[in-house]
Residue, then its C-alpha position, 0 to 999 in steps of 0.5 A: x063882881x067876882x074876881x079870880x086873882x093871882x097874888x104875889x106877896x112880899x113885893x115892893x108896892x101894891x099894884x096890879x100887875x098884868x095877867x098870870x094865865x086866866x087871872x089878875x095878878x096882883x102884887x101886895x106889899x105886904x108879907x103873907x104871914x098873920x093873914x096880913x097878905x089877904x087884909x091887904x088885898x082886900x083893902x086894896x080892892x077896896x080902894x080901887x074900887x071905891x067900896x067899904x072894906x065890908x064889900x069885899x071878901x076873900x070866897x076861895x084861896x084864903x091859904x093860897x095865892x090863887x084867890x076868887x074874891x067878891x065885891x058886892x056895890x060895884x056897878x061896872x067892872x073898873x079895869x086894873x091899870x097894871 
């Protein structure tokens, strides 16, 4: 499944958040210094969708907030719930 995110760091809880134009806009707790921004989302992907960390990854964006990511093991699409 590929995934084209908008990603808003620094907020107060993790969560999905609607849309922002064509994208998923997600909200992440953490900071976006250290990579700390994108290994929260990947966790929390991860545990949305009930996969191994290993099986999601970041392809596009990695400085940005605009990011396609990629979850491999997933068998139908799991809606956010903003």
């Amino acid at each position: 499944m590929i995934l084209q995110l908008h990603v808003h760091p620094g907020a107060r809880v993790s969560e999905f958040a609607g849309r922002h134009g064509e994208r998923i806009k997600v909200r992440l707790a953490a900071r976006a210094v250290d990579r700390k921004a994108n290994e929260a989302l990947i966790e929390f992907l991860a545990a949305h969708y009930g996969v191994a960390k290993r099986d999601v990854r970041i392809v596009a964006g990695l400085k940005s907030r605009r990011k396609r990511v990629v979850i491999e093991g997933v068998s139908e699409r799991k809606p956010p719930t903003p």
